[in-house]
VOBA-1610 file (N, C-alpha, C; in pm, whole numbers, padded with zeros to 5 digits, always signed):
BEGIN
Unk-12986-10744-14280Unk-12929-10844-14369Unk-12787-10878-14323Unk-12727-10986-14331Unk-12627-11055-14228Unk-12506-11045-14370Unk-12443-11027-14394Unk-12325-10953-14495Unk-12136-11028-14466Unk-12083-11020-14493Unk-11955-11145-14439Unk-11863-11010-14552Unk-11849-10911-14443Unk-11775-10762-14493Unk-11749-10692-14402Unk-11664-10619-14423Unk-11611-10566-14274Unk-11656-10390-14269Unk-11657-10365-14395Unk-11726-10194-14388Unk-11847-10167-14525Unk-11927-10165-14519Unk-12043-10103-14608Unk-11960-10039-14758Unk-11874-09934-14682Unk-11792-09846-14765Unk-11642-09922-14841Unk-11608-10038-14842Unk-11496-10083-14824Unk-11491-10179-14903Unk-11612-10258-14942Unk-11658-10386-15038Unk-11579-10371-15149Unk-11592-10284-15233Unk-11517-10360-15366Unk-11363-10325-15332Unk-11325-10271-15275Unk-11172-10229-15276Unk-11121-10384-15165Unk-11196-10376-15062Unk-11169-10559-15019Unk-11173-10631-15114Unk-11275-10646-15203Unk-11291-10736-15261Unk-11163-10781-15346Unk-11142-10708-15403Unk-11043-10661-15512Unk-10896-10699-15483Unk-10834-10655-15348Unk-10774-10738-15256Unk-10718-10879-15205Unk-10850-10912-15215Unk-10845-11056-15198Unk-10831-11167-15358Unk-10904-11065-15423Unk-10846-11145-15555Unk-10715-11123-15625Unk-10641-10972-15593Unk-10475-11004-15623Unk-10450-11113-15536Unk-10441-11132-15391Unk-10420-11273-15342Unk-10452-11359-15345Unk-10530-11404-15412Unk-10643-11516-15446Unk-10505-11575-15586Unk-10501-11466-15679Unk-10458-11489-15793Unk-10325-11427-15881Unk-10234-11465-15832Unk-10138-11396-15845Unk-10075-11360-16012Unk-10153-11406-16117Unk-10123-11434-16246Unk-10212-11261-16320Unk-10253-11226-16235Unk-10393-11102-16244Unk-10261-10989-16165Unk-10322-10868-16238Unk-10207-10724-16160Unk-10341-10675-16108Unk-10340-10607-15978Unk-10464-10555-15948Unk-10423-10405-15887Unk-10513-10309-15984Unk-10451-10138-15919Unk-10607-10142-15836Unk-10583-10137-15677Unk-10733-10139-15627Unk-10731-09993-15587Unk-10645-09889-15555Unk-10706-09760-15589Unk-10811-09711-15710Unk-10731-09727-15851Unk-10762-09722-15975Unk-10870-09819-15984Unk-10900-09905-15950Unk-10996-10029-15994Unk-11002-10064-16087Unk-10872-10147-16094Unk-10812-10172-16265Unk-10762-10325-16222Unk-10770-10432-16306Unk-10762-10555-16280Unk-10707-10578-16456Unk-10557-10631-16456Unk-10546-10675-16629Unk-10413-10791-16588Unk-10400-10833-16716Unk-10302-10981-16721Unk-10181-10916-16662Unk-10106-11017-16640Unk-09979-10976-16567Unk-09903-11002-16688Unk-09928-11073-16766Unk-09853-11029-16879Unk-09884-10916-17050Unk-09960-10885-16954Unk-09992-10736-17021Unk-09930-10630-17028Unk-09930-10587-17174Unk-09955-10564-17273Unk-09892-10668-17376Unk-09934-10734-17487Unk-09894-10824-17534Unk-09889-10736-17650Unk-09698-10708-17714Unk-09710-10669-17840Unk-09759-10775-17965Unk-09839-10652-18035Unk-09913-10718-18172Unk-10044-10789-18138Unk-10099-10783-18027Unk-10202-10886-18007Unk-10355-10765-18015Unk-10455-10783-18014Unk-10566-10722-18016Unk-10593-10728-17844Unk-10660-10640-17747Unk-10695-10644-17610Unk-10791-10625-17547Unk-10887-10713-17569Unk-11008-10693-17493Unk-11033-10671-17387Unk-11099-10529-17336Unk-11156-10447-17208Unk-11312-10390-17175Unk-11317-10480-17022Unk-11476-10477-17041Unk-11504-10452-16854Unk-11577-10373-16833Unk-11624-10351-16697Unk-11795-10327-16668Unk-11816-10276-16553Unk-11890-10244-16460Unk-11925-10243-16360Unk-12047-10237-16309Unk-12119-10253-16148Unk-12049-10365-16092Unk-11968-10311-15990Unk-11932-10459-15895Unk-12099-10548-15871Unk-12054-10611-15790Unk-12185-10703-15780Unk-12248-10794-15850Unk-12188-10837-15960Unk-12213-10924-16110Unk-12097-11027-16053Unk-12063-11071-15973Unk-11879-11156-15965Unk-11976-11270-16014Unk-11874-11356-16056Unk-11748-11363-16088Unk-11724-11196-16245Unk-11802-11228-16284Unk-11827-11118-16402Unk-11830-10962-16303Unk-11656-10846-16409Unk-11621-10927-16517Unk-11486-10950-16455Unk-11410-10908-16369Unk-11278-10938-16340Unk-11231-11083-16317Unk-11345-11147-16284Unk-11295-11312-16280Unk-11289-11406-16421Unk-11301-11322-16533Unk-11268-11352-16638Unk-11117-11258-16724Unk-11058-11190-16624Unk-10984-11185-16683Unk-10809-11276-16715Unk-10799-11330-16829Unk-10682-11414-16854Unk-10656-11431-16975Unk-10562-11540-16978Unk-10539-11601-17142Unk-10655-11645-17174Unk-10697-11607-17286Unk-10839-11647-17359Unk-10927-11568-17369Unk-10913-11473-17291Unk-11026-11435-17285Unk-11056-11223-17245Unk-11028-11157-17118Unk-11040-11062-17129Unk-10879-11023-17099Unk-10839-10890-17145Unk-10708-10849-17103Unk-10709-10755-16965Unk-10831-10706-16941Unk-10829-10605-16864Unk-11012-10601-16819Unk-11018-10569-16638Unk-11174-10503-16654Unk-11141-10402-16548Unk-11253-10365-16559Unk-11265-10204-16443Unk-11391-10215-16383Unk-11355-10239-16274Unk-11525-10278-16190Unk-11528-10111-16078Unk-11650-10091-16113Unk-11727-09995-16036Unk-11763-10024-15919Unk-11805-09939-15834Unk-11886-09948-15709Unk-12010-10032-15762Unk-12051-10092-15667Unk-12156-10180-15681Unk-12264-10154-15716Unk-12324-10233-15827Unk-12383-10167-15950Unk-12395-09990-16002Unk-12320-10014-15978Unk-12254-09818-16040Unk-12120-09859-16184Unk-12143-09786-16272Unk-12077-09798-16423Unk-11940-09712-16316Unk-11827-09844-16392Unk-11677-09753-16393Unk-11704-09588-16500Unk-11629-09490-16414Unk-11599-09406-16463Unk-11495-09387-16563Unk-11532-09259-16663Unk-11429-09318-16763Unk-11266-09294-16766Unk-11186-09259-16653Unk-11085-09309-16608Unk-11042-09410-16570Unk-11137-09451-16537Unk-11079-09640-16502Unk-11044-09685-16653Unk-11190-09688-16745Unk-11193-09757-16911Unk-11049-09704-16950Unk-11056-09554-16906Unk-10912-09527-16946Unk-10786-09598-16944Unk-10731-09613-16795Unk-10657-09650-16728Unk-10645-09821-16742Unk-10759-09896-16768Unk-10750-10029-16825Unk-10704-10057-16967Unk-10771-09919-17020Unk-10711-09950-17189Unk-10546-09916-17233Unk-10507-09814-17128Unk-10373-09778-17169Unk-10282-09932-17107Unk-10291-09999-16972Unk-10242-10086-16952Unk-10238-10233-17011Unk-10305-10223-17155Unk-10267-10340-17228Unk-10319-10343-17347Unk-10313-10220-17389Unk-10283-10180-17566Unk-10141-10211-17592Unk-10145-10317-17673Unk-10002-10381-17770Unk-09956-10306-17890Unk-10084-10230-17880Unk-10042-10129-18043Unk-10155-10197-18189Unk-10191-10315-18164Unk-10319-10369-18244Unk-10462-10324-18227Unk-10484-10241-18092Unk-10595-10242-18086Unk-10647-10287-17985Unk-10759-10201-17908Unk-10857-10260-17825Unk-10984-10241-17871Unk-11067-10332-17811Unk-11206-10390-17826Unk-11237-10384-17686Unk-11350-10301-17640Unk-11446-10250-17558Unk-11555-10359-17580Unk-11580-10423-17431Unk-11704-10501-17440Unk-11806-10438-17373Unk-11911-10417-17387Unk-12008-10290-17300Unk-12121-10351-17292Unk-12164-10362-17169Unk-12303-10417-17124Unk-12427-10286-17160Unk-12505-10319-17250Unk-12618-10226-17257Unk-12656-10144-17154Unk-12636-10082-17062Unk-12657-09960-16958Unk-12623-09804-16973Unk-12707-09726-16983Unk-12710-09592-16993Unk-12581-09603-16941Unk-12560-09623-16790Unk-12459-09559-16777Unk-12274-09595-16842Unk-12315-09738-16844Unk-12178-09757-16916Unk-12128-09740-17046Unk-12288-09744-17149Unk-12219-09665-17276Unk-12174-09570-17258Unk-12230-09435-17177Unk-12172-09349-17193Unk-12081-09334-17159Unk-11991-09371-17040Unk-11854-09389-17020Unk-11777-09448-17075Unk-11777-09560-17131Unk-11720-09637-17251Unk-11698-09526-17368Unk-11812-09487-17400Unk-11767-09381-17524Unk-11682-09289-17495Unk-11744-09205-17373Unk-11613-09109-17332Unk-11476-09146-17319Unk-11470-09276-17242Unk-11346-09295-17294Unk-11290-09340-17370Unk-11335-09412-17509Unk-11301-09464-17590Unk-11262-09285-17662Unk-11327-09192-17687Unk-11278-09063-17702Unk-11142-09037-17686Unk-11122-09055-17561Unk-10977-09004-17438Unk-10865-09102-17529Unk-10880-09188-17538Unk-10831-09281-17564Unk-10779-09281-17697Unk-10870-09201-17829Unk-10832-09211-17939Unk-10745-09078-17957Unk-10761-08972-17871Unk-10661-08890-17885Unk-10510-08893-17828Unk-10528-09003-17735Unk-10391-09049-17743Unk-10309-09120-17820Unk-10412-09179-17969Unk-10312-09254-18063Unk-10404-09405-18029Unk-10475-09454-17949Unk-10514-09557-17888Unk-10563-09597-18035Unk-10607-09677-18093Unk-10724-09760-18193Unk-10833-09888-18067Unk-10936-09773-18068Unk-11030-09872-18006Unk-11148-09889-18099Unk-11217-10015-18115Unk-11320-10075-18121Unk-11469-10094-18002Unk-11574-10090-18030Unk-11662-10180-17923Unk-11754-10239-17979Unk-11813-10342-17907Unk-11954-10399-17919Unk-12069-10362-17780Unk-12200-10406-17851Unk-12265-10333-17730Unk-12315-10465-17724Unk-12338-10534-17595Unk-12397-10635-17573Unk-12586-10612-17543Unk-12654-10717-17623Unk-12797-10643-17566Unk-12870-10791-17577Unk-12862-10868-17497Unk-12915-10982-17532Unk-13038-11044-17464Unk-13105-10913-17375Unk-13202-10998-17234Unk-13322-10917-17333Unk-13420-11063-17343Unk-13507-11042-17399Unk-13633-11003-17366Unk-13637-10999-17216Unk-13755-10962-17110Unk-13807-10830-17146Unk-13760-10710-17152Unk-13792-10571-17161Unk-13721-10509-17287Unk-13794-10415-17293Unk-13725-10331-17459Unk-13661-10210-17351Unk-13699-10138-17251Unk-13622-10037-17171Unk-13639-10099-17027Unk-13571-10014-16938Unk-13538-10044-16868Unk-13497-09923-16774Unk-13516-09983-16599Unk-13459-09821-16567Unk-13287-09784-16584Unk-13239-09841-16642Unk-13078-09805-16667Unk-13073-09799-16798Unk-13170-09837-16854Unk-13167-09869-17026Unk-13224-09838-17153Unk-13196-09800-17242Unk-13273-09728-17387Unk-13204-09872-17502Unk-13357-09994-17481Unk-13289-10141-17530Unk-13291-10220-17476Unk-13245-10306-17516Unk-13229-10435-17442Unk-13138-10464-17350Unk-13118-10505-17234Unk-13018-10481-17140Unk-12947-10574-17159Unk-12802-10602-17128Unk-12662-10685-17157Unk-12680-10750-17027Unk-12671-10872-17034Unk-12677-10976-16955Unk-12535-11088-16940Unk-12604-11209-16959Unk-12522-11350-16993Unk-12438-11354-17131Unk-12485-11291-17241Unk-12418-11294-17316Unk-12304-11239-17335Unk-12301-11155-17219Unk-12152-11066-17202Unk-12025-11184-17194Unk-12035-11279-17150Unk-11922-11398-17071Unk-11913-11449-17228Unk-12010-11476-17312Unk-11949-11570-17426Unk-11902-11453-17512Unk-11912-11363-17529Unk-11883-11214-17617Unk-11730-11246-17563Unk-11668-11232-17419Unk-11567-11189-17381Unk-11460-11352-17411Unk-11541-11475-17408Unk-11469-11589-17443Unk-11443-11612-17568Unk-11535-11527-17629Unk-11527-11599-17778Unk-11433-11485-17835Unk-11477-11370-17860Unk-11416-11297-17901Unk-11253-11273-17846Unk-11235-11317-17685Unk-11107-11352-17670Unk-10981-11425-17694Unk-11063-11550-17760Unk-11013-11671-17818Unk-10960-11581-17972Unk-11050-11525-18043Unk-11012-11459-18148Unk-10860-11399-18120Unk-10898-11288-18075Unk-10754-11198-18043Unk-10644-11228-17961Unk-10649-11362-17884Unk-10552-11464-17829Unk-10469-11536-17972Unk-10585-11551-18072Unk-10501-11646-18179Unk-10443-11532-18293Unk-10434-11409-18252Unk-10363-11283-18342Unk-10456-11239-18424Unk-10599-11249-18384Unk-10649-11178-18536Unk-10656-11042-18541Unk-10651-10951-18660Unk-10661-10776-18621Unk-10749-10741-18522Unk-10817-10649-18461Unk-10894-10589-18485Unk-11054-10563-18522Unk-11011-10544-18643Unk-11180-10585-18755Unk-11197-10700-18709Unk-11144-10812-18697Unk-11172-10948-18675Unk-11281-10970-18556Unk-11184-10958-18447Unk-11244-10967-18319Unk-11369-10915-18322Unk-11397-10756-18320Unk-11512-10658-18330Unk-11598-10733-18427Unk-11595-10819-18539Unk-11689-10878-18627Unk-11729-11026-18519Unk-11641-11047-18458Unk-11666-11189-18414Unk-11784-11189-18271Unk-11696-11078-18226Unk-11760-11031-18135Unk-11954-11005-18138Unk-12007-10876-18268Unk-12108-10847-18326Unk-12195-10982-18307Unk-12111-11110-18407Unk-12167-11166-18449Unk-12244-11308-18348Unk-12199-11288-18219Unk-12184-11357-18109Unk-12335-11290-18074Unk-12354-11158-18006Unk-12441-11066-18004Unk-12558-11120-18066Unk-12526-11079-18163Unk-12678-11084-18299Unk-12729-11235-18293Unk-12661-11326-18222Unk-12645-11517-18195Unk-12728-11487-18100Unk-12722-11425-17970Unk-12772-11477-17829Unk-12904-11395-17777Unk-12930-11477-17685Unk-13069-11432-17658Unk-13065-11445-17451Unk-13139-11401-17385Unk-13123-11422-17250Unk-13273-11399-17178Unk-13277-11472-17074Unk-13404-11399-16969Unk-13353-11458-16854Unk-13395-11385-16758Unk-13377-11416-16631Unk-13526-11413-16508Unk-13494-11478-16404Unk-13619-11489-16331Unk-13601-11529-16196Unk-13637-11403-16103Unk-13562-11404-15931Unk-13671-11491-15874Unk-13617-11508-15769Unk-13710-11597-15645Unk-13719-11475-15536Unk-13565-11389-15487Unk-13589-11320-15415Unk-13554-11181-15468Unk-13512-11079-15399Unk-13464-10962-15434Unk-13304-10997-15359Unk-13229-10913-15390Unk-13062-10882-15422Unk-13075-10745-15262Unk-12973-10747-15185Unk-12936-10650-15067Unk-12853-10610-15120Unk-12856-10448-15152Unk-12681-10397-15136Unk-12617-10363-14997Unk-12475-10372-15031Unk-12460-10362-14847Unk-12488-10226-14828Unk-12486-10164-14846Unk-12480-09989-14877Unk-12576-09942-14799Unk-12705-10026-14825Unk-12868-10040-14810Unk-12892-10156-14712Unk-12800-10217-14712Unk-12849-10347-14611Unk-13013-10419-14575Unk-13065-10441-14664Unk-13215-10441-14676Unk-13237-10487-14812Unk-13346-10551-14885Unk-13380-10612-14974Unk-13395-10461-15098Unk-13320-10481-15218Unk-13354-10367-15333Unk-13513-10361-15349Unk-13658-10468-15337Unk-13738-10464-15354Unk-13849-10568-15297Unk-13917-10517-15274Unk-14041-10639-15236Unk-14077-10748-15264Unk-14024-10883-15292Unk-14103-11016-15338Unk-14162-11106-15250Unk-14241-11095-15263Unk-14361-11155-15158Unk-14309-11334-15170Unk-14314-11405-15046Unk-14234-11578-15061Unk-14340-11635-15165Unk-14444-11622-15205Unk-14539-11688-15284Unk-14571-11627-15435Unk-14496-11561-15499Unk-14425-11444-15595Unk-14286-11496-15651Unk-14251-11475-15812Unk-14137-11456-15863Unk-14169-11297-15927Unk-14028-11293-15995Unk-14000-11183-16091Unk-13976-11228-16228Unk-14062-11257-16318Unk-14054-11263-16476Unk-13907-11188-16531Unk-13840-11211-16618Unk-13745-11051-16631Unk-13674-11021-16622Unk-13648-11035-16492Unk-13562-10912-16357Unk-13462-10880-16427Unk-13368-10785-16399Unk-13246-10759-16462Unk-13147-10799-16362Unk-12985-10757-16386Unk-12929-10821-16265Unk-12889-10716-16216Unk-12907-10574-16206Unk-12994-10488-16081Unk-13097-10492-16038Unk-13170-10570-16011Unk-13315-10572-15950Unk-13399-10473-16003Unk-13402-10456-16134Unk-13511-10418-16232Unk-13617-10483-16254Unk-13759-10418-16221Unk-13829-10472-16315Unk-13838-10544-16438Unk-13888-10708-16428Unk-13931-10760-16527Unk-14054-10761-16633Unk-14106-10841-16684Unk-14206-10801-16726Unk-14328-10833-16649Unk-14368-10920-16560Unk-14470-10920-16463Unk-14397-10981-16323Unk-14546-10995-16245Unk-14490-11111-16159Unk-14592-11231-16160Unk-14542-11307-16108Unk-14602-11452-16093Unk-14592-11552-15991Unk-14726-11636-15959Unk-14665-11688-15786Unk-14587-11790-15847Unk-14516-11808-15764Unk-14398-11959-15756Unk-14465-12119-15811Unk-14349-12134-15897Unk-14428-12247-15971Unk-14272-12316-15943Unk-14296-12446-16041Unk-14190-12567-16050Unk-14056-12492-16132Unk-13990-12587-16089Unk-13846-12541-16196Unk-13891-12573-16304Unk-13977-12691-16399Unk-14015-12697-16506Unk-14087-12591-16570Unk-14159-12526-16519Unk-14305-12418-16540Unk-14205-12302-16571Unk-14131-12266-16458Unk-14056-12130-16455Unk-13910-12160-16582Unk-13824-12284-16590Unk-13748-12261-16743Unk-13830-12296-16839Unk-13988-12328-16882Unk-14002-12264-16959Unk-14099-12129-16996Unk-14120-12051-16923Unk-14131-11926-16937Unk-14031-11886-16978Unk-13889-11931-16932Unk-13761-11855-16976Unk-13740-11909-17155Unk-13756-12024-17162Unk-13738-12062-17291Unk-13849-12026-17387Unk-13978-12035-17332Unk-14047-11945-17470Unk-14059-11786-17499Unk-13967-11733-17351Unk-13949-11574-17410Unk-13803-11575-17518Unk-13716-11703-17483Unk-13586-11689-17570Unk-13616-11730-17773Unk-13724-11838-17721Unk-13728-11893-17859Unk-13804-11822-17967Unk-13938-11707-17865Unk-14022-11629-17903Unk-13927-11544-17998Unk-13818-11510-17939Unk-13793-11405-18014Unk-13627-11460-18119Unk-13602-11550-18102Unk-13510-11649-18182Unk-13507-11791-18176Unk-13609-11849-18248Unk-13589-11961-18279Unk-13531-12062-18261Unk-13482-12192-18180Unk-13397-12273-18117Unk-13378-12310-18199Unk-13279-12356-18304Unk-13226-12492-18411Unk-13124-12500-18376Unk-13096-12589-18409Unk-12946-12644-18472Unk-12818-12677-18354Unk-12726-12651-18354Unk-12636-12645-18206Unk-12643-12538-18124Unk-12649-12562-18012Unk-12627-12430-17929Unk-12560-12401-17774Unk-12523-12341-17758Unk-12419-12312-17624Unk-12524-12240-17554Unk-12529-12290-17437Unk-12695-12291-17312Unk-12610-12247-17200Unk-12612-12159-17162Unk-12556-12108-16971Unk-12682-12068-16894Unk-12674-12233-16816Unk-12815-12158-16687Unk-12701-12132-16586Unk-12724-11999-16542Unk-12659-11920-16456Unk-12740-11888-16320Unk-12652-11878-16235Unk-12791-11854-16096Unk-12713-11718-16042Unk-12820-11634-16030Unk-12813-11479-15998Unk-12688-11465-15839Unk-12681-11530-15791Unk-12611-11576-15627Unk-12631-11623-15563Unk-12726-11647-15504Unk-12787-11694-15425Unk-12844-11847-15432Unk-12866-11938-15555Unk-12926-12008-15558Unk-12855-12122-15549Unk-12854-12229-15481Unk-12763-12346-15498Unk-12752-12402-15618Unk-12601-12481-15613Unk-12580-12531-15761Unk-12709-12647-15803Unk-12724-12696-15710Unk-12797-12829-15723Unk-12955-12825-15757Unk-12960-12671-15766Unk-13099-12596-15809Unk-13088-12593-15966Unk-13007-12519-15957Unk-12910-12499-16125Unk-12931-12630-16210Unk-12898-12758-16184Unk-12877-12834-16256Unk-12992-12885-16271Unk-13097-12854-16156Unk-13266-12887-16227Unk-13274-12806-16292Unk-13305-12700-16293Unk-13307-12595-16379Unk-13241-12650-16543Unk-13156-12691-16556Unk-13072-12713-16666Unk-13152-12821-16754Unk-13178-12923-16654Unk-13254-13052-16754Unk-13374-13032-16785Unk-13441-12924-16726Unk-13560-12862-16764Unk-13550-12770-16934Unk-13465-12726-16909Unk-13387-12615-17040Unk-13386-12699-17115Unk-13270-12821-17109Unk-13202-12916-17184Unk-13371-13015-17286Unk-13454-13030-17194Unk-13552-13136-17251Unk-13632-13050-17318Unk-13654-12901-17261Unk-13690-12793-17332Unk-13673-12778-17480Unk-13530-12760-17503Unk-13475-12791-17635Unk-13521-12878-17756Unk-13420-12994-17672Unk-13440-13116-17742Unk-13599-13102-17802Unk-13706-13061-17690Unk-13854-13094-17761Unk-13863-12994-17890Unk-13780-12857-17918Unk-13788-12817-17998Unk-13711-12827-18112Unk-13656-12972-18110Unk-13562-13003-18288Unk-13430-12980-18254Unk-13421-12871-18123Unk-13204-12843-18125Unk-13146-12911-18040Unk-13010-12853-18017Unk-12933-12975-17952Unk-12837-12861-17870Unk-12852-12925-17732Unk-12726-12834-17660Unk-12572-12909-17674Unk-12497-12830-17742Unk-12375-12873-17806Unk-12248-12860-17703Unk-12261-12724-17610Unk-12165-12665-17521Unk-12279-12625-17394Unk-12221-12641-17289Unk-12314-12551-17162Unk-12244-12483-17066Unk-12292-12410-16947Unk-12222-12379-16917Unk-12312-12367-16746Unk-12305-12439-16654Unk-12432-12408-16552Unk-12301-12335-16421Unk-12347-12256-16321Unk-12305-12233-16212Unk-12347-12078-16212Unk-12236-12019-16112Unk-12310-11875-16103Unk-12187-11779-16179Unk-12187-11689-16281Unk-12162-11657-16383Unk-12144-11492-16411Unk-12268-11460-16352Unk-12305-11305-16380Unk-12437-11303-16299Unk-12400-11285-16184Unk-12473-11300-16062Unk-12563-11153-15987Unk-12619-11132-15938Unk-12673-10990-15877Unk-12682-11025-15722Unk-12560-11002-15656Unk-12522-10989-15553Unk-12613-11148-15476Unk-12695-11136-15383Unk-12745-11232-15308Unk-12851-11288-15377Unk-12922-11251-15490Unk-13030-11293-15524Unk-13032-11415-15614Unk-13166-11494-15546Unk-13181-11599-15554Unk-13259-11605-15676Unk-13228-11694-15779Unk-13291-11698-15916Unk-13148-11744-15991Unk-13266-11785-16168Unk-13128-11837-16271Unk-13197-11712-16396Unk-13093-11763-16464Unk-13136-11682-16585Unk-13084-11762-16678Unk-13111-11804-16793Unk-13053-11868-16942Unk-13028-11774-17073Unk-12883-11807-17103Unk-12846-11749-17199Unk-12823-11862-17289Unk-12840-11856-17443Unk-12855-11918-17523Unk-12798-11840-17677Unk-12707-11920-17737Unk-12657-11887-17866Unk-12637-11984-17942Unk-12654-11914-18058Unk-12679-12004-18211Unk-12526-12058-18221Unk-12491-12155-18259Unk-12337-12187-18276Unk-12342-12233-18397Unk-12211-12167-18478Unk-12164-12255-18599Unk-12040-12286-18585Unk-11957-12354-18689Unk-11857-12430-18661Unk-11742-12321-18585Unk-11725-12208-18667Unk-11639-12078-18653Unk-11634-12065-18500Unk-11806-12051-18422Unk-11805-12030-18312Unk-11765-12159-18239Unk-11767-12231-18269Unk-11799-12360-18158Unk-11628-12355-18120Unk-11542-12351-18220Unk-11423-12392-18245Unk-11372-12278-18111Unk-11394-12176-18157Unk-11348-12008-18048Unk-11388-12038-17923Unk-11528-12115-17897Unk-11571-12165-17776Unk-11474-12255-17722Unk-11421-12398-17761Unk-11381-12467-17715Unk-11227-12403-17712Unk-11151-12306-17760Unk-10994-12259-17753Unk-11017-12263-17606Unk-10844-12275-17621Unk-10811-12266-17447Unk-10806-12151-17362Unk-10851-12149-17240Unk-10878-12026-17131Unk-10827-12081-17056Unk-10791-11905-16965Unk-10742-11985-16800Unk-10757-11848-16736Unk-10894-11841-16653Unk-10894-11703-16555Unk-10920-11751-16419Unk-10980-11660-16394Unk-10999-11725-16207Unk-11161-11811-16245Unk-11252-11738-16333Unk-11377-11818-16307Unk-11389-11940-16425Unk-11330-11919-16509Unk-11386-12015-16659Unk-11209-12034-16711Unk-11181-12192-16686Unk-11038-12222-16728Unk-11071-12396-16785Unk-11016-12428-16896Unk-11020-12545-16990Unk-10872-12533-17114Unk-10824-12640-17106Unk-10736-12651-17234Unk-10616-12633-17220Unk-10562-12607-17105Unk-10429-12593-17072Unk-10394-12555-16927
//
């Protein structure tokens, strides 16, 4: 597999690298693998901190800014930050209001999240979390006891950021946050399999005349496979596993996301497929969000995330951001 990296062993700490220089508004500890605002710690403000498996970019360090996250801690590639990093992110931009832990459904990162949310409270810290669980393909998973945290992680971290950007406690955020969650729904669906460089070779077998129903964005098993059909056929498989299990009405904020690999110009078929999808079922896409988002390294495929919006949310949606991947409003 042909890779644009200079050591196997070296990827995220390059990576990491290049985005303090990329972005000079971001502090980056690339020993620590700690990425938070440069104007962090903001007294009195609430501070949202959220990590994992490198290999998800832009998600999550390319969301960190005004609006939105204060801090992330990215792991070795798809490997959960350890809970010194969660640590080490939470002490660098606790204001004294409080942090809020955003946690992608994975064995391994709850449990580090908790541990350090532990560490953390015996230092005086006040932390909060939410667990994101929004992919509706599988009930377990091999990383997972649940539903696995997907796409909905990016609007959890926008919305709920917008919250604690505009001063709310605490309780606030963590309710806003929940309530974002309990809103969204996700599926995803590869064309190919994802290479780690590590492995240099495909994570799994997909035959060119074959998708993956499902997939997770570690190259998990979905729920079947299926040969290759149209972009129409394949978003809606994605839309009647989303609606199957929540209902489309009313307004809603739609992110077709493409795993890495897939061109934008794929994406946006993909999208009007979703979009007419909808519409045929009574709702209305109010906000969207198409490009690549929360990606699994090289692999080619989209996935759709979808949430219920009410005014409360729509309003938190549209506040102003400014990170390296998602910036509007100022």
């Amino acid at each position: 597999m042909k890779k644009l990296i200079n050591d196997a062993e070296s990827v995220v700490a390059d990576a990491l690298t290049g985005l303090a220089a990329a972005h000079p508004a971001l502090r980056v500890d690339v020993e620590a693998r700690v990425v938070w605002r440069a104007d962090a710690p903001r007294v009195g403000k609430v501070a949202l901190v959220s990590g994992g498996g490198s290999g998800h970019e832009p998600l999550h360090a390319g969301f960190v800014g005004y609006g939105m996250l204060d801090a992330a801690c990215p792991g070795e590639i798809f490997t959960s930050p350890v809970p010194d990093q969660v640590v080490a992110a939470t002490e660098r931009v606790d204001g004294g209001a409080g942090v809020l832990h955003v946690i992608k459904n994975y064995t391994g990162d709850v449990m580090n999240f908790e541990l350090a949310a532990e560490l953390c409270a015996q230092q005086g810290m006040a932390v909060a979390s939410v667990l994101v669980d929004d992919d509706v393909a599988v009930q377990d998973s091999l990383y997972t006891a649940g539903r696995r945290g997907t796409g909905a992680t990016l609007f959890v971290e926008k919305i709920a950021g917008a919250v604690a950007e505009a001063g709310a406690p605490l309780a606030e955020a963590t309710r806003v946050a929940g309530a974002v969650v309990a809103r969204s729904r996700s599926f995803g669906i590869a064309l190919t399999s994802c290479a780690v460089p590590a492995a240099g070779k495909p994570t799994f077998d997909l035959p060119e005349t074959e998708v993956e129903l499902g997939i997770g964005i570690h190259g998990e098993p979905g729920r079947t496979r299926a040969p290759l059909a149209s972009a129409r056929d394949l978003a809606a498989v994605a839309m009647d596993a989303v609606h199957g299990d929540l209902p489309l009405a009313g307004d809603l904020l739609v992110m077709v996301n493409g795993m890495g690999g897939t061109p934008l110009i794929e994406l946006y078929i993909a999208f009007a497929e979703v979009e007419a999808y909808i519409r045929g079922k009574g709702a209305r896409v109010a906000r969207s969000l198409v490009g690549n988002y929360v990606t699994s390294l090289d692999m080619q495929g989209f996935s759709v995330t979808v949430c219920q919006l009410d005014d409360e949310l729509t309003e938190l949606w549209d506040a102003p951001v400014q990170t390296p991947s998602l910036r509007w409003g100022r």
